[in-house]
Structures are given as structure tokens and as C-alpha cells.
C-alpha positions as CSV (number, residue, x, y, z in Angstrom):
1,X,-7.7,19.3,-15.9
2,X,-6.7,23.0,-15.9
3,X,-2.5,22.6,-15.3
4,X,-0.4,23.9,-12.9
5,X,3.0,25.1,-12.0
6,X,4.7,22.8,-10.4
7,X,8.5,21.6,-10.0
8,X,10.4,18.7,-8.9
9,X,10.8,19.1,-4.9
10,X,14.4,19.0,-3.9
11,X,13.8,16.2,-1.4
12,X,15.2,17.5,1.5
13,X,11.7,17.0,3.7
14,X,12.9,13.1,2.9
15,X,15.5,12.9,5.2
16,X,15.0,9.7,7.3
17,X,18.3,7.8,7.5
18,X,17.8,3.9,7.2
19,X,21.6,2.9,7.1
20,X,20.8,-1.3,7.4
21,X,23.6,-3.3,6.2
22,X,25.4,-0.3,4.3
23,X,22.0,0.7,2.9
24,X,20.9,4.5,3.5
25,X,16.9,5.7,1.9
26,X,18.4,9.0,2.8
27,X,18.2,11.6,-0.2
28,X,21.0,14.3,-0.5
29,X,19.7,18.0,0.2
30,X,20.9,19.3,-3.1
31,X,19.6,16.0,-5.3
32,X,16.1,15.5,-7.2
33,X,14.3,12.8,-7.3
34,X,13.6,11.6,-10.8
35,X,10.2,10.0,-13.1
36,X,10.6,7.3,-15.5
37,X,10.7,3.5,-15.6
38,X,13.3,1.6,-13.9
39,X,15.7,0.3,-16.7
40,X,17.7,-3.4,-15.9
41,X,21.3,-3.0,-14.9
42,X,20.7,0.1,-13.0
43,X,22.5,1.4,-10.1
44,X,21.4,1.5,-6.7
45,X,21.7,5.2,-6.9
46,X,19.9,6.0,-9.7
47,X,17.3,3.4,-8.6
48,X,16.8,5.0,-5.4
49,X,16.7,8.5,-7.5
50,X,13.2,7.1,-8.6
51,X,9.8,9.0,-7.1
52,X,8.6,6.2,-4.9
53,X,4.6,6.3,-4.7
54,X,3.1,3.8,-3.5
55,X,2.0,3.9,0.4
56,X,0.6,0.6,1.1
57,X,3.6,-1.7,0.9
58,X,6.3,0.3,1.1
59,X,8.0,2.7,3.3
60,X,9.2,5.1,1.3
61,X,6.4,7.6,0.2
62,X,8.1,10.5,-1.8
63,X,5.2,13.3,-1.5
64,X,7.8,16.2,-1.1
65,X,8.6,15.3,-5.3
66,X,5.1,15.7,-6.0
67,X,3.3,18.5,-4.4
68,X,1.6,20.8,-6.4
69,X,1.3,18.6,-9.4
70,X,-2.2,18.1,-11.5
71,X,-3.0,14.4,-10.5
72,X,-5.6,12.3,-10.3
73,X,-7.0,9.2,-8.6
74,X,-7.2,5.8,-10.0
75,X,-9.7,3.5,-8.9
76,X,-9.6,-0.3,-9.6
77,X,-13.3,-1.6,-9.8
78,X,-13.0,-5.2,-9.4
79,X,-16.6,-6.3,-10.7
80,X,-16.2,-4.7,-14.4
81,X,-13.4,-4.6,-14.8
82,X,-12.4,-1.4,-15.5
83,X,-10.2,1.4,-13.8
84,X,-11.7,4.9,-12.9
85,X,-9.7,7.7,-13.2
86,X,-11.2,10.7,-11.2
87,X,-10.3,14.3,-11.9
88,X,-10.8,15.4,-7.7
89,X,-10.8,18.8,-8.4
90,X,-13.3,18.9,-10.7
91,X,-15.1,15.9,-8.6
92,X,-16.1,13.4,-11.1
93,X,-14.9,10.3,-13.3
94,X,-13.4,11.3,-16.8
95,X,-12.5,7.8,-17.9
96,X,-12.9,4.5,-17.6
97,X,-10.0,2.4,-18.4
98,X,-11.1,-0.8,-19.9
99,X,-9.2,-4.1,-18.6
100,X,-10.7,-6.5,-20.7
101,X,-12.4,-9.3,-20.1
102,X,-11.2,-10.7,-17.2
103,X,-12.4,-9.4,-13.4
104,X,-10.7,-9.5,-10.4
105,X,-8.3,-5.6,-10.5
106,X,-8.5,-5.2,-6.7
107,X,-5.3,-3.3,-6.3
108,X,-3.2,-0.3,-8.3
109,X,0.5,-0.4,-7.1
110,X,2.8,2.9,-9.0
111,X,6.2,1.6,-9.9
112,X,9.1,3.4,-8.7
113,X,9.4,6.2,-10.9
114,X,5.8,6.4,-11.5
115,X,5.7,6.1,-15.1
116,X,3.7,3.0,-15.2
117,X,0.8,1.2,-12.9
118,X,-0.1,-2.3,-12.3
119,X,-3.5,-3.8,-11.0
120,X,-2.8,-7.2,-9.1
121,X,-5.5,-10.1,-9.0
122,X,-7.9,-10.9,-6.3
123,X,-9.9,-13.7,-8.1
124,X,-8.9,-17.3,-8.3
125,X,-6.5,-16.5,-11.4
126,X,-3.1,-15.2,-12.1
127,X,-3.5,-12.0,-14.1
128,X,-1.4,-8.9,-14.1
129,X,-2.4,-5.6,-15.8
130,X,0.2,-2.7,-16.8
131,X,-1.5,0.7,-17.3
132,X,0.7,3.7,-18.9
133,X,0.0,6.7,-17.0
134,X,0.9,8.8,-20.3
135,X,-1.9,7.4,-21.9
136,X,-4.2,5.9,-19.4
137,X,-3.7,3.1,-21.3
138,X,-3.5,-1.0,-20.8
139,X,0.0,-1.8,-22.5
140,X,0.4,-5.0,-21.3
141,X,-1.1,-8.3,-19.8
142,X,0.8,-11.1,-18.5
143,X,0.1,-14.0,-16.2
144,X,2.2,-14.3,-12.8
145,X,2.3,-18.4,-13.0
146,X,5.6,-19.8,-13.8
147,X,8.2,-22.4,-12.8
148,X,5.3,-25.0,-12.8
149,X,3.7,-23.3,-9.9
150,X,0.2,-21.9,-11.0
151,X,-0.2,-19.1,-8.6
152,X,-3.8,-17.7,-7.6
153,X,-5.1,-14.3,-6.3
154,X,-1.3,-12.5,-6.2
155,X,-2.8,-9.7,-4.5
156,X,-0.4,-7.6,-2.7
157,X,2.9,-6.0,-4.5
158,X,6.0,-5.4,-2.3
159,X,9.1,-3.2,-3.8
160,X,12.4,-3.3,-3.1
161,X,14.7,-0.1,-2.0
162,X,18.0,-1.0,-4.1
163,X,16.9,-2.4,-6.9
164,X,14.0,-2.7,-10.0
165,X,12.7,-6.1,-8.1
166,X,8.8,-6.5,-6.7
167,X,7.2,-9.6,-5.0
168,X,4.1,-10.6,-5.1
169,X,2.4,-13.8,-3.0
170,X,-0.9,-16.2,-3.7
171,X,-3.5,-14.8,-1.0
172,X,-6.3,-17.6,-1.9
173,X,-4.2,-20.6,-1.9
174,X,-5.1,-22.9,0.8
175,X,-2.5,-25.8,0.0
176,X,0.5,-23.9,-1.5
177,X,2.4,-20.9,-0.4
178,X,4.5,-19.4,-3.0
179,X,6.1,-15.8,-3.9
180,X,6.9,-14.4,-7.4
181,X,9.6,-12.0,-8.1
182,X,8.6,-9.7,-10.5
183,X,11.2,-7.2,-12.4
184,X,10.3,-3.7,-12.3
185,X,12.3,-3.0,-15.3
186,X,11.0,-5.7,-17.6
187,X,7.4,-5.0,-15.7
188,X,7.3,-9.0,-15.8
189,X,7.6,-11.8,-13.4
190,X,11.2,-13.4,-12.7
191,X,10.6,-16.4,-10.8
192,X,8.3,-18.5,-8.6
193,X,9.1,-20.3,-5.3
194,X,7.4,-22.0,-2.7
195,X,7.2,-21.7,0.9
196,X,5.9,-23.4,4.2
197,X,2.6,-21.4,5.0
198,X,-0.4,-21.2,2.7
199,X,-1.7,-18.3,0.9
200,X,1.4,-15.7,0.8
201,X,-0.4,-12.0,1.8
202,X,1.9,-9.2,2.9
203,X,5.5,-10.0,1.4
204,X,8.0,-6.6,1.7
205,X,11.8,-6.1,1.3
206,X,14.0,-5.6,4.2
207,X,15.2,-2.5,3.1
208,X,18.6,-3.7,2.7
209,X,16.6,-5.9,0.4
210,X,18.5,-9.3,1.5
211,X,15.3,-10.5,3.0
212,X,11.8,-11.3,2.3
213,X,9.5,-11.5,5.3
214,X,5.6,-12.3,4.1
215,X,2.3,-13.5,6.1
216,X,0.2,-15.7,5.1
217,X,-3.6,-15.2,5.0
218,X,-4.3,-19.7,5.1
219,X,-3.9,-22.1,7.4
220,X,-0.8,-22.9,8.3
221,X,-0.7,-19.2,9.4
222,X,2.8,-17.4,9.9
223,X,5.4,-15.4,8.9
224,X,7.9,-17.2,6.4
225,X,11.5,-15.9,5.9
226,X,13.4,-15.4,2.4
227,X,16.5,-14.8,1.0
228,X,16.5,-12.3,-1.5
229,X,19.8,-13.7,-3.3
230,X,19.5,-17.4,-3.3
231,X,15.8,-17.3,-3.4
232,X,15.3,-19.8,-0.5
233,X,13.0,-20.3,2.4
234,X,15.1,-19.8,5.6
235,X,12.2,-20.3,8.0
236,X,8.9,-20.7,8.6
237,X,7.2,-19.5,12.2
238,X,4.0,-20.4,12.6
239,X,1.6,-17.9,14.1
240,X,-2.3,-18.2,15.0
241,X,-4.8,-15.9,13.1
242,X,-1.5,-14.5,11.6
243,X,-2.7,-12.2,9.0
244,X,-1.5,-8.5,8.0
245,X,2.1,-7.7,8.2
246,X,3.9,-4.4,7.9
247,X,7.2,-3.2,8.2
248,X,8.4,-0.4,10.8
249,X,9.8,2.6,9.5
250,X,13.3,2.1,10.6
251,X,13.2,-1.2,9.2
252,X,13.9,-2.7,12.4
253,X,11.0,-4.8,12.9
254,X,8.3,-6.9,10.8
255,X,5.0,-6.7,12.2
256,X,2.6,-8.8,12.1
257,X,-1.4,-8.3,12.9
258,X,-2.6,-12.0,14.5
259,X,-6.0,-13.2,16.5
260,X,-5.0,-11.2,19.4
261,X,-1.7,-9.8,18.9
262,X,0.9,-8.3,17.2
263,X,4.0,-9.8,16.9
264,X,7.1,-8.6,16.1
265,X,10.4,-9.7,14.3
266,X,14.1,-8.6,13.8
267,X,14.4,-7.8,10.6
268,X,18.0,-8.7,11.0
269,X,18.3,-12.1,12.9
270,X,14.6,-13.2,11.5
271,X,13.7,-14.0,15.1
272,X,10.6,-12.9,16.8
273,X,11.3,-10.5,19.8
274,X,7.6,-9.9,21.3
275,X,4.4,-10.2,21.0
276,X,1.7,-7.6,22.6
277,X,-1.9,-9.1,23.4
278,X,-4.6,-7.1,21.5
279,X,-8.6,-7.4,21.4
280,X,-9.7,-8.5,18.1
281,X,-6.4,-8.3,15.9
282,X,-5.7,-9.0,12.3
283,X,-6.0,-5.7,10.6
284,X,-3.3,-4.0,8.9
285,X,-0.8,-1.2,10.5
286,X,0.3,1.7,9.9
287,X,3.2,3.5,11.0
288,X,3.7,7.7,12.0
289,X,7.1,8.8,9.7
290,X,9.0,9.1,12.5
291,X,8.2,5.6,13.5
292,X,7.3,6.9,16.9
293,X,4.0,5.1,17.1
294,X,2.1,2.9,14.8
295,X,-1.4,1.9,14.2
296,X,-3.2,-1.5,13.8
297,X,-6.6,-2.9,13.3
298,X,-8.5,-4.6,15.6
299,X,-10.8,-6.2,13.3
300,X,-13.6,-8.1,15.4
301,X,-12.7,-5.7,18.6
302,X,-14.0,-2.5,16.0
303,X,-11.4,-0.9,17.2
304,X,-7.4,0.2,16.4
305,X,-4.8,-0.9,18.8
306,X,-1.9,2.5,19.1
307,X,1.6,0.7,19.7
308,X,4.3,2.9,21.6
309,X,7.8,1.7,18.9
310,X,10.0,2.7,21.2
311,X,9.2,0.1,24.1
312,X,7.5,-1.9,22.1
313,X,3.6,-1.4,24.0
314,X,0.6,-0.8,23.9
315,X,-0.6,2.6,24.7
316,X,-4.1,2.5,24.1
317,X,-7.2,0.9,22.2
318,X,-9.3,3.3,20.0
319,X,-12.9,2.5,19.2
320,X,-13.6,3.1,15.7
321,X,-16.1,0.8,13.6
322,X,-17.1,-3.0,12.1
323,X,-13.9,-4.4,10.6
324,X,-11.7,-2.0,11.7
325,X,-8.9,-2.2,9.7
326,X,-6.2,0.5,8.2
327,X,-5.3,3.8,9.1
328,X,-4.7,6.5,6.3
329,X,-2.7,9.1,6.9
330,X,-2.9,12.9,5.6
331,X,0.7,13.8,3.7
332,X,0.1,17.9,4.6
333,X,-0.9,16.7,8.7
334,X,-0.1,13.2,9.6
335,X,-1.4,14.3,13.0
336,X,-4.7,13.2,11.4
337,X,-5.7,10.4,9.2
338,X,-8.9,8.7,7.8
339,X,-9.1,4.9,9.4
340,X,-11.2,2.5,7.2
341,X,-13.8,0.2,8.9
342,X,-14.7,-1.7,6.0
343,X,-17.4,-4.0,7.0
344,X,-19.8,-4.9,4.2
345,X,-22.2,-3.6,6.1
346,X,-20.4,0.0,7.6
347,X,-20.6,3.0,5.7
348,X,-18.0,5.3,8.0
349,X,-14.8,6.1,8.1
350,X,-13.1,7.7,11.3
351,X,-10.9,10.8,11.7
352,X,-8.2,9.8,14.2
353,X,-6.0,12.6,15.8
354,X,-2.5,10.5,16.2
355,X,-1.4,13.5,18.7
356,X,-4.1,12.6,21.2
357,X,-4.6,9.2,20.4
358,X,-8.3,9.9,19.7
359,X,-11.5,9.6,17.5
360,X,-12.5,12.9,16.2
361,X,-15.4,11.8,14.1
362,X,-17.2,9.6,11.8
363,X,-17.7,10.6,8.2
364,X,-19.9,8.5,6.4
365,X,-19.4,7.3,2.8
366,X,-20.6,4.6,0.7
367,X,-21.0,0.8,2.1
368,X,-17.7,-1.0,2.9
369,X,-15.0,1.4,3.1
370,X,-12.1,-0.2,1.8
371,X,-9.1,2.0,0.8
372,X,-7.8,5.5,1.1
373,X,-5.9,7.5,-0.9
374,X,-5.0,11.1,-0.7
375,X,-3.6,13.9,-3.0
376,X,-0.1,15.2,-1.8
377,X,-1.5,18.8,-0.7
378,X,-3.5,16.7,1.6
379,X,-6.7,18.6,0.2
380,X,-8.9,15.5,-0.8
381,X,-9.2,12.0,0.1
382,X,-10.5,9.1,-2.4
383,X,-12.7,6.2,-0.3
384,X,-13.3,3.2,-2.4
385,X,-16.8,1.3,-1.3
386,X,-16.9,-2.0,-1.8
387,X,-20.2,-3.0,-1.9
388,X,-21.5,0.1,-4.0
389,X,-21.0,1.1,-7.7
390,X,-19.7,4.5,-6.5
391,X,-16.8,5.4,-4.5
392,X,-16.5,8.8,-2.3
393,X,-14.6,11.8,-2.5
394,X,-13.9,13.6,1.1
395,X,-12.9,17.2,0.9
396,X,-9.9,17.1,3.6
397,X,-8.4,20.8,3.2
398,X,-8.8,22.3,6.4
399,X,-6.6,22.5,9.2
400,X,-9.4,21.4,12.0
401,X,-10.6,18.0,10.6
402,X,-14.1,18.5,12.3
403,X,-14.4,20.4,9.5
404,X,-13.5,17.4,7.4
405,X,-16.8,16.2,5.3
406,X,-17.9,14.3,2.3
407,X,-17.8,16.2,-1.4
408,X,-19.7,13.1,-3.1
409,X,-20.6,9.8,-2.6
410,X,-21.0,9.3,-6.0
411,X,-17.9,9.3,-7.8
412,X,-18.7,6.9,-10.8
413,X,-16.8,3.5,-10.3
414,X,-18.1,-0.4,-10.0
415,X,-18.8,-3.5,-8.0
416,X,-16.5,-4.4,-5.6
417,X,-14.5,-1.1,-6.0
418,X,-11.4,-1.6,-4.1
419,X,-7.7,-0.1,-4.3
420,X,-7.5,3.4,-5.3
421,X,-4.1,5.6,-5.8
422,X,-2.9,8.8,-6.2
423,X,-1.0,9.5,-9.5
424,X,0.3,12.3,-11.7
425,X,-1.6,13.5,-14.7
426,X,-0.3,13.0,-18.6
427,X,0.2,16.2,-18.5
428,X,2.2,16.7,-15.9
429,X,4.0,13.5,-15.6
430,X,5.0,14.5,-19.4
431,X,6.9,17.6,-18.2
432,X,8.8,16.1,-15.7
433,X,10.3,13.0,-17.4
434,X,13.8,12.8,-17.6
């Protein structure tokens, strides 16, 4: 990939003050945020120095730190299993990274600092991969089982905001609910617990990370309650179709995507506050940066519910497409986003203008849209396809998104090709580490 000048953003564009507990994710005007692994022993400062970039569990999305950097997008392809790594500009795969031979890589998570990559398990097994994004490389393989708990399909990676900690869950499990915590400095997994629901899915950090809060996909659904310190259940609430959970921008609430509502917690007193009826329900949310509005799926209602933050309602139902469920959001515009409808048997994504709180259009791709990601220009989009051997490439540049359209549909991945991230070349990830 041809290089280009870049430099480390001063991150004044990230300027969202989250002061919960004493905690503040605001960055100084005159500071940079920094690449590299996290290291044990470090200090909440230089922890929260770190590039954060990983959208899907986390708040934090640092894109100011990386725009106009070479990059490319990683694609895990579940079936091989192999990762794709796809050169957008030029359109096309230039590597497969080889996993070995065990399946089941169904999601990339970047590690604060954005040094190194794991892929998280989807199959009925335990394994962890750790790719170096120097080298495109595996450089290590561990199993998340431990504590005499043998944990299944530990799918979806939380971080925290303070400290090199992650937690991961056991999404397949339908008679044991536990959570791992995994070190982000060692890139290994700390300890084990169990909980009262089944099948841990969505756990995240408050962000003064004293708290855990995690849905779980089995029956008995709900949210369950952590303590970060002692490692301890403090409750279990029991919720019906409870599935997706996400946390609002502020912090302030954990939200949770059931059979026909959302329901909403205080991140502070763990108690839920409301609960707003929905059609459908069940697919994940996002959230606008401001935290003025957020998004969720209506899965069975093919549709996407838009929730008003500040009074806690529902404005409006948007129709979209089979399993609706996720809402993608461009970094250059987040006026507009691409919202995945990821039926086995849909092959469209929808443009959704979050000003108007409508569908601009349907741009079709490969069968089973699963997940988005974009470069930080905003420029291109990455669709993975689940039930193709190709994933699809959306060129995403303009400024009116009717003009939005599909580049290829034949970006070379595999079966069941499912989480896909934006990173920073070798190249230029080796000229920014400090």
C-alpha cells in the first residue's frame, strides 16, 4: 500500500467529559494519544493515553488519532479459519492470515493502543487468537477456560477505561453463565466467575470501571451485575427475550435490547429505571456521540427503533430489513450510517440519515450482512456476508449518501465471514510507536 503522511491527531475533537466516580475519558487539548501495548502496573493516565479502536463494545472510538493513516480491514472468516486483510484502496485481499486448525474466529477486537488484535470464539470451544498487527502475524493462542469453569463460545470482548483489563462471557452456554477477565497487558485471561443467567453476551465496564453489567443470550435471560474489585455477582434481574446490551455514551445507562423492549439501568445504583415497549426487539444499539439519540434493532419487526436519551422515548420506528440489527455509523458524517439487516437470507444494508430519522436507501451486498466497519476518513465501508465466501466493499466518500454504492462484492474472504475492523498498516503503525 502506497504510504501516506499522516500524524498523531492532537485529540482535541475527543472532548466528551464522562467525570463518573472521579473518572473523566476527557483528553487534554495539548496531549497525544499514544500506540503500543498496554504494559501491567500502568497508570490510569497513561492507560487512557492509549488509541482506543474498537467500536463495538466500547465507547471510546479515538478516530481523530488516526485519520489519514494507511490502514486496512481485517476480516475474521469463521469457516477456514483464516483472517483477511483487505488493502480498500486498492479493493482487494492481500493476505490471508492463517489461524490454524481450529474454526470458529467470529470477532477481531483492537486492544487499546492498537498494537495487537484478538479473534474471540463462536463455536462450542474456548479459543483465543492474538494477531500482531506489525506482522500480520498469529503470536499467540491460549484457551479462555480456567478456575475449573470450561467456558464455551466467549464471543464478545468488553474493555475497560482505567485500566489494561477486558471481559469476555460464554454466549452458547445454556446451563452456566460465567465471565472471564482477561489482562490486556499480559494479552491472557485472569480469572473466571460465574453468574445467575446463562450464556454471558454483552458484558462492558462502567466507565468508572467498578462495575460489570452483561446480558445473557440463554434462558434465564437478564442483565447480571458485577463488581469489578471483588469479582462478585451483586445481582441478577431477570428480563424476557433479554438479549443485546449496550452502554450510553454518558455512561449513565445500560441498555438492554429484549422481546419488545428496551430496558434501561442506572449504571450507578444497578437498578432498572424504564423500560420502553418496542415491535420486534432484541437487536443491538447504537448510540449518536453526543448521546442525544440512540439506535436499536427490531429484529423480527425488520425495523430500528430511534430512542430520544434525554427523556428516555421512543421517537420513532424505522423500517429497514429481515433481522434488523446494528446501526454503523460514518466517523467523517455520523448524520449517516450503514444499518445491517443480516438475515441469512437478505442481501441489503440501509443508509439511515440520523438527522431526519429516515431510510435513504438500500445498498445491496452479499447474503447476510453481518458487520460494518469503516476507515476513519469515512471513505469506505467493509460489509462482512455471512453466508457467502466474499465480503463487500462500499465506496462511502461522498457527502450525499444516495450516491453511496457498492465497489465489489467480491472481496476474497470465507464461510461464515463475520467481524471485520479497521486497523493501521505495518507501516504506519511502525512510525507512530512510541
Amino acid at each position: 500500500m502506497k504510504s501516506k503522511s499522516f500524524f498523531i491527531a492532537v485529540v482535541s475533537a475527543f472532548t466528551v467529559a464522562l467525570g463518573i466516580s472521579g473518572v473523566s475519558l476527557e483528553a487534554r487539548s495539548d496531549s497525544k494519544l499514544k500506540f503500543g501495548a498496554p504494559t501491567e502496573g500502568m497508570s490510569t493516565e497513561d492507560y487512557q493515553s492509549l488509541v482506543f479502536l474498537d467500536p463495538q463494545n466500547t465507547i471510546r472510538m479515538d478516530w481523530a488519532a488516526v485519520k489519514g493513516m494507511d490502514g486496512l480491514f481485517l476480516i475474521d472468516n469463521q469457516g477456514e479459519p483464516t483472517v483477511s486483510v483487505v488493502d480498500y484502496e486498492k479493493g482487494e485481499t492481500v493476505k490471508k492470515i492463517d489461524l490454524g486448525e481450529i474454526a470458529g474466529n467470529h470477532h477481531l477486537w483492537v486492544i487499546p493502543g492498537a498494537r495487537y488484535v484478538w479473534s474471540s470464539q463462536r463455536y462450542e470451544t474456548d479459543l483465543f487468537w492474538t494477531i500482531d498487527l506489525l506482522t500480520h502475524e498469529v503470536v499467540d493462542k491460549f484457551n479462555v477456560s480456567m478456575d475449573g469453569k470450561t467456558v464455551i463460545a466467549p464471543l464478545h470482548v468488553g474493555f475497560a477505561y482505567t485500566q489494561p483489563l477486558a471481559v469476555v462471557g460464554n454466549i452458547l452456554d445454556k446451563e452456566h453463565g460465567y465471565l472471564t477477565f482477561l489482562s490486556t497487558a499480559t494479552r491472557k485471561p485472569l480469572q473466571t466467575i460465574e453468574i445467575s443467567c446463562h450464556g454471558a453476551r454483552d458484558a462492558m465496564f462502567t466507565l468508572d470501571d467498578s462495575m460489570v453489567f452483561t446480558t445473557c443470550q440463554q434462558e434465564p435471560k437478564g442483565v447480571s451485575i458485577v463488581d469489578v474489585k471483588t469479582r462478585k455477582e451483586i445481582k441478577m434481574v431477570p428480563i424476557e427475550g433479554g438479549r443485546a446490551g449496550a452502554m450510553s455514551p454518558d455512561g449513565k445507562y445500560f441498555m438492554v435490547g429484549a422481546k419488545g423492549q428496551i430496558v434501561f439501568f442506572d449504571t450507578k445504583t444497578g437498578d432498572q429505571v424504564k423500560s420502553i415497549e418496542v415491535p420486534g426487539g432484541g437487536g443491538n444499539i447504537t448510540c449518536l456521540p453526543d448521546g442525544s439519540k440512540c439506535y436499536g434493532g427490531l429484529r423480527k419487526a425488520e425495523a430500528v427503533a430511534v430512542i430520544d436519551m434525554k427523556n428516555l422515548e421512543l421517537l420513532k420506528v424505522i423500517e429497514t430489513g429481515p433481522d434488523a440489527n446494528r446501526l454503523y455509523l460514518n466517523p467523517a458524517n455520523t448524520r449517516y450510517g450503514l444499518f445491517c439487516n443480516e438475515a441469512g437470507k437478505s442481501d441489503i444494508v440501509t443508509v439511515i440519515d440520523t438527522e431526519k430519522d429516515v431510510a435513504v436507501k438500500n445498498i445491496f451486498t452479499g447474503l447476510g450482512p453481518h458487520n460494518i466497519a469503516f476507515n476513519p476518513e469515512g471513505t469506505r465501508a467493509a460489509v462482512t456476508t455471512k453466508k457467502e465466501t466474499v465480503a463487500t466493499l462500499i465506496d462511502t466518500s461522498s457527502a450525499d449518501p444516495m450516491e453511496w454504492d457498492v465497489i465489489t462484492t467480491d472481496l476474497a474472504a470465507g464461510i461464515q465471514n463475520n467481524g471485520v475492523r479497521w486497523v493501521p498498516s505495518p507501516e504506519a503503525l511502525k512510525a507512530v510507536l512510541n
